[in-house]
LUMZA-533543 format. One record per residue (C-alpha): x, y, z; chain; residue in one letter. Coordinates in steps of 0.5 Angstrom, whole numbers. Each point is the difference from the previous one (the first is absolute). Example, Ala and Ser with C-alpha at 12.3 -4.5 7.8 and 13.67 -1.06 7.14 Angstrom:
// LUMZA-533543
east,north,up,kette,rest
25,-9,16,A,a
2,7,-2,A,s
//
This chain:
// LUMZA-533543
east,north,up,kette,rest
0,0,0,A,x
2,7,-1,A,x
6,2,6,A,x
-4,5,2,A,x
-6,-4,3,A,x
3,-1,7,A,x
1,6,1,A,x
-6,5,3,A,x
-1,6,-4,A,x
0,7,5,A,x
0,6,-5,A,x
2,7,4,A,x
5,-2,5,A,x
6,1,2,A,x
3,-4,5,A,x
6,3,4,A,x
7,-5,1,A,x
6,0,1,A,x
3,-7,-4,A,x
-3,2,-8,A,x
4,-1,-7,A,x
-1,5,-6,A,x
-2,-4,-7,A,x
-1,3,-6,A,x
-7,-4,-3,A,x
-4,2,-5,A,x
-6,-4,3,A,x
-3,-4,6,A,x
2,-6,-2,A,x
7,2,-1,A,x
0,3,7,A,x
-3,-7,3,A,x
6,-3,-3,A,x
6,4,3,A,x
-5,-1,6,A,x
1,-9,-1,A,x
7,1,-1,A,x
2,5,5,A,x
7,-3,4,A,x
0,7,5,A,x
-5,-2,4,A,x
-7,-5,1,A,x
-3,5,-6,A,x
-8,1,4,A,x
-3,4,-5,A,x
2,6,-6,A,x
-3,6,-2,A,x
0,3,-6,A,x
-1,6,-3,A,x
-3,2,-6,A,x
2,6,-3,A,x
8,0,0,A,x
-1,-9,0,A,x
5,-2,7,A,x
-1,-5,4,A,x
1,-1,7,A,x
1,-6,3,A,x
-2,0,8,A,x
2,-5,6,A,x
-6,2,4,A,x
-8,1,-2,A,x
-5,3,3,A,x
-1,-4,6,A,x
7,2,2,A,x
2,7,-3,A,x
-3,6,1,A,x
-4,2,-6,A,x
-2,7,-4,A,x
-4,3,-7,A,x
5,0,-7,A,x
-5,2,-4,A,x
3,-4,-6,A,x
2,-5,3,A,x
-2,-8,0,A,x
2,-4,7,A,x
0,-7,-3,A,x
0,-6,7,A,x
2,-7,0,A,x
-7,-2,2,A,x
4,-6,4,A,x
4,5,5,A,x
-8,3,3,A,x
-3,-7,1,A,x
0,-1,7,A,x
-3,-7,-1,A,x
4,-7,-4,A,x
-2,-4,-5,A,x
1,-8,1,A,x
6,0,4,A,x
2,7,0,A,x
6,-1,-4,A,x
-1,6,-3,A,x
-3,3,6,A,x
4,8,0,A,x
-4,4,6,A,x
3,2,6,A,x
-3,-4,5,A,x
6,0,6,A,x
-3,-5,5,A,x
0,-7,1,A,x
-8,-3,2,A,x
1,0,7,A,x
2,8,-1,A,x
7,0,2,A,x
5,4,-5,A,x
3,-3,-5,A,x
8,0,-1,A,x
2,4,-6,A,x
4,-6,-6,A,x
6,5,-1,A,x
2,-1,8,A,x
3,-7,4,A,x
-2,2,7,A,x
-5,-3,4,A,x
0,-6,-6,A,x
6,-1,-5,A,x
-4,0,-6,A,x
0,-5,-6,A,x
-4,3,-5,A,x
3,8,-1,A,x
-1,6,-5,A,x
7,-2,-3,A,x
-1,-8,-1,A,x
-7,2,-2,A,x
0,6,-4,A,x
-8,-2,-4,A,x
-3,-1,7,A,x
-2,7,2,A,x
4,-1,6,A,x
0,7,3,A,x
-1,3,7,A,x
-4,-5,4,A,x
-5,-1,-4,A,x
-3,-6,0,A,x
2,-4,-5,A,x
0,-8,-4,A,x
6,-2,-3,A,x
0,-7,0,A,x
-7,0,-2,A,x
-2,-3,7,A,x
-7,-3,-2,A,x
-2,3,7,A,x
1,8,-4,A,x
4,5,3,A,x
4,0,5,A,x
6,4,4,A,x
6,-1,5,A,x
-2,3,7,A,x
3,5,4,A,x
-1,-5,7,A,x
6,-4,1,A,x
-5,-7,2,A,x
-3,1,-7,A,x
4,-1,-6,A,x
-6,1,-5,A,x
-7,1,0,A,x
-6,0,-5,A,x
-4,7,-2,A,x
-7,1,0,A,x
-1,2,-7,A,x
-7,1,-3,A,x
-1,-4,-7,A,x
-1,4,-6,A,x
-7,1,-2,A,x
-3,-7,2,A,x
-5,-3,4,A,x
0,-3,6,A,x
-6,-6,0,A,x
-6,4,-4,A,x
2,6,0,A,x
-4,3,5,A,x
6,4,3,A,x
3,2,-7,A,x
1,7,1,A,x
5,1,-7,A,x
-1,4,-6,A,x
-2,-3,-6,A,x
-5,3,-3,A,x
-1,-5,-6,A,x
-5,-5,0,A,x
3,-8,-3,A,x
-2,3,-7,A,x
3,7,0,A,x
-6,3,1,A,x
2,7,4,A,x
-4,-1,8,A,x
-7,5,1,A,x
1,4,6,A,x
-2,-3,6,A,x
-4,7,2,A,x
-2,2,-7,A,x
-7,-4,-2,A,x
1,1,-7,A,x
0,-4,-6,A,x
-2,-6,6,A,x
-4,2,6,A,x
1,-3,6,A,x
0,-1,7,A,x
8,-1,2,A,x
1,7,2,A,x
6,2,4,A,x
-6,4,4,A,x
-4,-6,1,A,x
7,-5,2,A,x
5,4,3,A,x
4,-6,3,A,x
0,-3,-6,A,x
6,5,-4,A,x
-4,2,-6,A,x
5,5,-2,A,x
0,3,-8,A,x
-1,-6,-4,A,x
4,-4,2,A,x
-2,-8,0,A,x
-2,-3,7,A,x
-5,-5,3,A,x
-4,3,4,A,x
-6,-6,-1,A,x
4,-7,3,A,x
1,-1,-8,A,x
5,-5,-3,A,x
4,6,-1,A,x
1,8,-1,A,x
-3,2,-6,A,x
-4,8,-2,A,x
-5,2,-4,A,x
3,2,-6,A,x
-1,6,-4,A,x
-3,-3,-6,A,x
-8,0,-1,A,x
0,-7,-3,A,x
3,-3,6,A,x
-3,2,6,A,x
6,-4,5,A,x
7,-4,0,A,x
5,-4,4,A,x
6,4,0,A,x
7,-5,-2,A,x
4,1,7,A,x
4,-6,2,A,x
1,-4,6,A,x
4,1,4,A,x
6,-5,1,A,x
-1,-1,8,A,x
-7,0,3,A,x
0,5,7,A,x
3,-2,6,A,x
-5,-4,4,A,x
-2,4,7,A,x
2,-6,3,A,x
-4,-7,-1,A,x
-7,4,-1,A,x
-5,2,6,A,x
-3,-6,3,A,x
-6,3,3,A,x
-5,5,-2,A,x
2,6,0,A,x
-4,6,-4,A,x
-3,-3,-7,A,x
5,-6,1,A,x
3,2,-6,A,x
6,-2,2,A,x
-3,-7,3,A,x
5,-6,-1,A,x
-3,-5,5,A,x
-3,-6,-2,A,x
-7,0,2,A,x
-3,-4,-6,A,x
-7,0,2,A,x
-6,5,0,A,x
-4,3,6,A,x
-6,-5,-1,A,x
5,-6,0,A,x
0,-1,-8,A,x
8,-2,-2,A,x
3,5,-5,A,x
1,-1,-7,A,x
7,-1,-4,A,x
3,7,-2,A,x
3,-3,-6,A,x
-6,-4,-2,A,x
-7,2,-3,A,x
-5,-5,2,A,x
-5,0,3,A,x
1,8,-1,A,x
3,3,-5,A,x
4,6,0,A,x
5,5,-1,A,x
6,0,6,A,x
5,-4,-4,A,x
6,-1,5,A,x
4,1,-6,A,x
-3,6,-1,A,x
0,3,6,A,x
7,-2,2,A,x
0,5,7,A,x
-8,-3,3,A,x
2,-6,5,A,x
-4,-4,-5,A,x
3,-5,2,A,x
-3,-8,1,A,x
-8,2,2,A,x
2,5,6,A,x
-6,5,2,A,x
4,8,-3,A,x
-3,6,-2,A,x
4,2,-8,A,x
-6,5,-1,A,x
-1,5,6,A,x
-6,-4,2,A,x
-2,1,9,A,x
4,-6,2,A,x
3,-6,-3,A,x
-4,-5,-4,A,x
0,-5,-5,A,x
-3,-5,-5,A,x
-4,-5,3,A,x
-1,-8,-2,A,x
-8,1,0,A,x
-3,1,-7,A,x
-5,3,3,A,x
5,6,4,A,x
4,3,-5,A,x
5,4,6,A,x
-1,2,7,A,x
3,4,6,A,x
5,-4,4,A,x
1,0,8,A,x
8,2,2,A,x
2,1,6,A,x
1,8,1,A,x
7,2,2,A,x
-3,5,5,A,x
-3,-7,3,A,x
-8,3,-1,A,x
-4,-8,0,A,x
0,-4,-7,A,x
-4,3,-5,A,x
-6,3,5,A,x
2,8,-3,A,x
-2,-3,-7,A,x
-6,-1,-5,A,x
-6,0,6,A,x
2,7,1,A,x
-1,3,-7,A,x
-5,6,-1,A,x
-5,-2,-4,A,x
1,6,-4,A,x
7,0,-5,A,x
4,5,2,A,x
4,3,-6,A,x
7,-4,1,A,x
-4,-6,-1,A,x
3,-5,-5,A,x
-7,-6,-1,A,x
-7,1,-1,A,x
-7,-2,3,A,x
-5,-3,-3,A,x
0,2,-7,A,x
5,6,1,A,x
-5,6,-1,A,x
4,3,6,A,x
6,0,-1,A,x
4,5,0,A,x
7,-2,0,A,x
6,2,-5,A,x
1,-6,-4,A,x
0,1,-7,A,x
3,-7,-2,A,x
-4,-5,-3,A,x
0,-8,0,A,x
4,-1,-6,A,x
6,6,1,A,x
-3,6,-2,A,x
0,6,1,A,x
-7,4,1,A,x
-3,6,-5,A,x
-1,6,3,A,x
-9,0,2,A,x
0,8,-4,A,x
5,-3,-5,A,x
-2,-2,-8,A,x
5,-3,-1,A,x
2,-6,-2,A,x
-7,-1,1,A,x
-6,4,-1,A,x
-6,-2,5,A,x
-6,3,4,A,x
3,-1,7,A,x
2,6,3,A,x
0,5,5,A,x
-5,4,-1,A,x
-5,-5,-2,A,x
2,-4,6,A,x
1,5,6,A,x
-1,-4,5,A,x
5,-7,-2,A,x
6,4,2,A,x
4,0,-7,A,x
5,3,2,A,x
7,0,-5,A,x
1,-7,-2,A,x
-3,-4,6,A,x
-3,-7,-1,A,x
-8,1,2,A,x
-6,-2,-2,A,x
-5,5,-1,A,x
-5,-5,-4,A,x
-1,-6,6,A,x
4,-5,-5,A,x
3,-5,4,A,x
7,3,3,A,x
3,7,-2,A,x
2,0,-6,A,x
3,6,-4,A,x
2,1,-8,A,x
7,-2,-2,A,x
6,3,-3,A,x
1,-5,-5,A,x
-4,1,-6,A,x
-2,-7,-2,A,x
-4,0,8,A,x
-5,3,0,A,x
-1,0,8,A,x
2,-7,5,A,x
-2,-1,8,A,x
6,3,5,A,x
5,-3,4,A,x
-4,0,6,A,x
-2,-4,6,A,x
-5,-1,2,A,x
-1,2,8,A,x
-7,-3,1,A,x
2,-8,1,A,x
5,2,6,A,x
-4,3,5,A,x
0,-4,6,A,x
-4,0,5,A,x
//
């Protein structure tokens, strides 16, 4: 590709350092080359100027040196010096992170004391092996990496943020892409234009719904956006999975403390004393919590969990007739099995509930996802379907953004999709009813 692509382009600015050389070029490329074979020093960036054609190749960048307007200059960057994070195993990792994870600092490569060094700038002058930065030059499979200033450590690993991936499903990405897997630039997520939408960072402010950049606000299968097309209302973003999964919190909590959500025991039998169905299997009950999908669950063996921000662990059940139930843990605070669960349950649903009574006229939830994987149509939205079930027309059902409801009676909520060839389908609710134990 053009030798100007791992470089970032800033027009405007000057950056004031010490350790510099003059070229004459008469372009950027030129310049970029002068930067590449640069012997004087580590050559970091090159500002060129347009008028008298001198090319400038700089030690340091924007992220070190101070910096200030040149009318007609243009500051070329090596994009691999402002990372902050490693691609893989960081061999190529640049950034300036000085500590090792346990926070002790590091030593620097060039000196002998508290460690004698075997890797040094001078027996491995490609390595980038300058100051105390973390490094990787032996392409230790564990990533970067630095001798210690504690006489008792030799060397430790540091803690370096992978570059633009994702842990699990992506539920706590929070990088920059901003192109969806087909090159589709990403709708803003507070814009309602071309796609109208419930996903504001107004209504989720937890959920980092910065710019347009691609997340899961939703417990998806992975980050994705709407997108600026009018023909295509939504789609994943192709963000890659981390390497590593995060570091577990110990062995996961075996009681019940919140929702669960980090719930690891092994209760496998519902509240009512019906045994749990398999994770990995789709009899008697289909459906969607693949282990294999979702990687960071616990979706292990039939263990009670709570993959989808439910009240409390549930689970699957053996009883063709019982699709899922509550399950009984133990609380971490040491409040009875159980006894604070479905018996006290408003009749009415409040706003955070996530199943149904009886057909579901009531409800009033923020799911927007139906029984397939789809994402719902907007209620006041003509597109891409055309239909009569709108806010106006049914003032008192709730159609509020892209919220599964069923304004007609059918036989649970239901809404439009975004897919084209779907009309509408049934929601990916629960049913609240069957669980009320008296």
């Amino acid at each position: 590709g053009d030798i100007l692509d791992n470089y970032l382009r800033t027009d405007g600015v000057w950056i004031l350092t010490q350790n510099k050389q003059f070229y004459k070029t008469n372009n950027e490329e030129e310049c970029a080359e002068k930067c590449e074979a640069e012997r004087n020093f580590n050559c970091r960036a090159f500002l060129f100027t347009r008028k008298v054609l001198q090319c400038l190749t700089l030690a340091e960048t924007t992220k070190t040196a101070l910096t200030f307007s040149g009318t007609d200059a243009v500051l070329y960057e090596k994009k691999i010096y402002l990372l902050q994070c490693k691609k893989g195993i960081g061999m190529d990792y640049r950034g300036s992170e000085a500590k090792t994870q346990k926070g002790v600092p590091c030593q620097k490569w060039a000196e002998k004391s508290p460690h004698q060094p075997n890797y040094t700038p001078e027996k491995h002058p490609n390595a980038g092996l300058e100051e105390n930065y973390c490094r990787n030059p032996d392409g230790d499979v564990k990533g970067p990496w630095c001798y210690t200033t504690d006489p008792a450590t030799r060397f430790d690993y540091c803690n370096i943020p992978e570059l633009e991936c994702m842990q699990c499903n992506g539920e706590d990405y929070h990088g920059e892409v901003s192109r969806t897997q087909s090159g589709l630039e990403c709708q803003l997520w507070d814009a309602q234009e071309p796609h109208m939408h419930g996903f504001t960072p107004k209504h989720f402010p937890e959920k980092d719904l910065k710019m347009n950049y691609c997340r899961n606000p939703d417990g998806d299968l992975r980050p994705w956006c709407f997108t600026t097309s009018p023909n295509k209302r939504w789609e994943y973003c192709n963000i890659p999975s981390c390497t590593a999964h995060p570091p577990a919190s110990g062995l996961g909590s075996q009681c019940l403390s919140e929702k669960g959500e980090d719930y690891r025991g092994r209760v496998a039998i519902t509240e009512s004393g019906n045994a749990c169905q398999h994770w990995n299997t789709q009899f008697p009950h289909r459906h969607g919590w693949i282990p294999d999908r979702y990687p960071c669950k616990g979706l292990e063996e039939n263990y009670c969990r709570n993959p989808d921000g439910e009240k409390r662990p549930w689970c699957y059940t053996v009883n063709i007739s019982t699709r899922w139930e509550y399950c009984a843990i133990p609380s971490c605070d040491g409040t009875p099995q159980g006894t604070a669960g479905m018996s006290n349950v408003p009749a009415e649903v409040p706003l955070s509930e996530e199943c149904y009574r009886g057909k579901g006229q009531s409800y009033r939830g923020t799911t927007s996802i139906t029984v397939s994987g789809k994402k719902c149509q907007a209620w006041n939205s003509m597109s891409p379907h055309r239909h009569e079930k709108t806010p106006d027309r049914f003032p008192n059902a709730d159609l509020r953004e892209n919220y599964c409801r069923n304004p007609d009676g059918d036989n649970s909520p239901w809404c439009f999709t975004t897919d084209p060839s779907v009309t509408w389908e049934y929601c990916n609710l629960k049913r609240c009813d069957d669980y009320i134990h008296e």
